[in-house]
N, C-alpha and C positions, 0 to 999 in steps of 0.2 A: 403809474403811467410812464409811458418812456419819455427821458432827458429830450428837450428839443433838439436838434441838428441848431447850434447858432452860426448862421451865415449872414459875412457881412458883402453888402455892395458897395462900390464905389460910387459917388451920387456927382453928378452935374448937371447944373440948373438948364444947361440949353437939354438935357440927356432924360426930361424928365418922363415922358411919352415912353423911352427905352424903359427907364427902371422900374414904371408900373406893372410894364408889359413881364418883365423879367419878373417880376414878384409874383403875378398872377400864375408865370405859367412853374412855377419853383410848386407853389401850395398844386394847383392845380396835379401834376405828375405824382406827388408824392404820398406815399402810404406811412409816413410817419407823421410825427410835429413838430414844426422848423419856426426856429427864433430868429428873424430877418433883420438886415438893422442897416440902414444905409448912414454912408459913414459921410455925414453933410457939415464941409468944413465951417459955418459962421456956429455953427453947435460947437464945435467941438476947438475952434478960437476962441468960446465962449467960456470951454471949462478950462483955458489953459492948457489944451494938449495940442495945440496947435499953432503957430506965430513965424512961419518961414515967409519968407516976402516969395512970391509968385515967379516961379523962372523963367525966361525968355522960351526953353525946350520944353516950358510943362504945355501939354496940348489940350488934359482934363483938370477940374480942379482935383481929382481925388488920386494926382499922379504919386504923389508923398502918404496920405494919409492911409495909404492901403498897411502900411506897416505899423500902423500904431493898433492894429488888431491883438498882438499879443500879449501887449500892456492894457486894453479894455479887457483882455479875457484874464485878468490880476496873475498873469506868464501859466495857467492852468488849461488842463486840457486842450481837446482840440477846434478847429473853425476852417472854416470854409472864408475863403475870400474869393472876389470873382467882379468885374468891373461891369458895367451898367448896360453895355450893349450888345448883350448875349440874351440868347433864348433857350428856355430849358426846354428839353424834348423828352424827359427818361424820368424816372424816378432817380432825386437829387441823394436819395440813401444809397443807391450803388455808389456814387462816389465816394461818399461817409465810409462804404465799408475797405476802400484801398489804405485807411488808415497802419501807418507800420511804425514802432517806434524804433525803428532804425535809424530813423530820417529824423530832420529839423523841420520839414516843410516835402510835399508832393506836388508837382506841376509836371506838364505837357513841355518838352524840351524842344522846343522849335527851334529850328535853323533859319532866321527870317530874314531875309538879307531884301530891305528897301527897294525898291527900283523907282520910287514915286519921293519927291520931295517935299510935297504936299498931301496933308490929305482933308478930312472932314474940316467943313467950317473956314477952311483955309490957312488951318494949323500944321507947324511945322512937321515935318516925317524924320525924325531921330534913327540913324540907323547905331547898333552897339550892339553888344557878343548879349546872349541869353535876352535878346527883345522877347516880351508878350511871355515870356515863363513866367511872371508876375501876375500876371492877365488874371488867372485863375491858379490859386494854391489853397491846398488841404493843407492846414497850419500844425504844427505839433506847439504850442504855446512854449510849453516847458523849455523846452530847450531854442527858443527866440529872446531869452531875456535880454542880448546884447539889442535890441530895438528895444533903449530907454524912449521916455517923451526927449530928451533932449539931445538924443542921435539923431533921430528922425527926423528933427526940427534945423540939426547942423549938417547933417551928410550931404554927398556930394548925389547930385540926382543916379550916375553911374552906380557912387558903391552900394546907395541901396538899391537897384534894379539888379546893377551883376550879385546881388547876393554875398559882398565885400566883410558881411558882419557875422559869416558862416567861416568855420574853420577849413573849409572846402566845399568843393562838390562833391563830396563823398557824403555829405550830411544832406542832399538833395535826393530826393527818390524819383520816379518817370515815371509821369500816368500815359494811357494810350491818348491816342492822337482825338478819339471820341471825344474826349474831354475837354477840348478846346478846340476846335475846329473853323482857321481863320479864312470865314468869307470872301471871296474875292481874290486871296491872298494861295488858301489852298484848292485842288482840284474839286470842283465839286463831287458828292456824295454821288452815286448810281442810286436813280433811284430806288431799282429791287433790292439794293443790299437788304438783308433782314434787319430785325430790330437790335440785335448785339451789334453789330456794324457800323450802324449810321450814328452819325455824331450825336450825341446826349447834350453838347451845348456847341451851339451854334454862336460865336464871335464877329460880328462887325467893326474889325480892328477901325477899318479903314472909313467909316458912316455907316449909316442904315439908315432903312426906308423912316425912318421920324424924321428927317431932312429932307426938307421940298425936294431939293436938289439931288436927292439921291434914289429915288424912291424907287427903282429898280436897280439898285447893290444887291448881287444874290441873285438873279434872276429866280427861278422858281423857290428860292428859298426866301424872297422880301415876300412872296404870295402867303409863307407859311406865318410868318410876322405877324404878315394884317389878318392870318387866320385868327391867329394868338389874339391881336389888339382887338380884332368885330367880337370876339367869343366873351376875351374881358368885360366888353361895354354893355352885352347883349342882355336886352329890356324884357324881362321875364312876367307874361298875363298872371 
């Protein structure tokens, strides 16, 4: 049988509505079998790999704990990270297969320069060099050993987002744009593009429709959501 795909999410408690939806449509796309694992901080304060006091800039809880995936995967193979308020459109093995071991880690290079100082929930809008290339990375474990539990636990929110613990960006690789594609933030899709074109995950950097208050983020794309969320729920005779 083939090895799962192990992909972790980033989990937050008001975000939960998101990360069902994100699980359902991950199994749903995909022609392999995927080891999910949402990375839920009182668990993992539980086992000791976690203990930073909460930042004034953190706007999710799982803004820190996204890096302790290479130390759950004992610094072995590869993994998929990818944060709670995304929707998968594609079979999630095309991205498994951009894997290179050239690299230390693959993400979507966005150039995302803030214009809003708030956003979801009424949390603060952090602007900084390499925002949201976090967001979603294809992991090479092996080569992340400098993300010990007790880097993660003392770095500065910066060095681990700028990727401070990599010997460069030269150890960074560049998925297409498909890959992470930020909501409201980037232009929306056309929609005849074909299926190699249009985004394979859909990002709600900035909220989605599981927030009363937002529930048209995306315009024809919060439609695709609640296609996702009614298809999840739906009550089979």
């Amino acid at each position: 049988m083939t090895t799962p795909i192990p992909i972790f999410i980033g989990y937050d408690p008001r975000e939960r509505a998101a990360t069902n939806v994100l699980i359902d449509s991950l199994y749903q796309n995909s022609t392999v079998p995927l080891s999910i694992t949402p990375l839920i901080t009182p668990q993992l304060e539980k086992e000791g790999l976690y203990w930073r006091k909460r930042d004034p800039k953190q706007s999710t809880a799982f803004s820190f704990t996204r890096f302790l995936v290479p130390y759950i995967m004992n610094y072995q193979g590869w993994a998929i990270f990818m944060d709670c308020d995304i929707l998968c459109q594609v079979d999630i093995s095309k991205l498994w297969e951009k894997r290179d071991e050239k690299y230390s880690l693959l993400c979507v290079q966005h150039e995302h320069i803030p214009q809003e100082t708030i956003k979801f929930q009424g949390e603060t809008q952090s602007a900084y060099p390499k925002k949201n290339w976090s967001s979603v990375m294809l992991i090479n474990c092996k080569k992340c050993n400098a993300l010990t539990v007790d880097y993660v636990n003392k770095a500065s929110g910066l060095e681990l987002h700028r990727f401070h613990w990599l010997e460069g960006d030269k150890e960074i690789g560049s998925l297409e744009k498909i890959w992470n594609h930020l909501v409201d933030v980037e232009e929306a899709p056309s929609e005849d593009l074909n299926k190699n074109e249009s985004p394979g995950l859909l990002h709600w950097t900035l909220g989605g429709p599981w927030f009363k208050d937002q529930r048209l983020m995306g315009g024809r794309l919060a439609a695709k959501w609640f296609s996702a969320r009614d298809a999840a729920m739906k009550l089979w005779d």
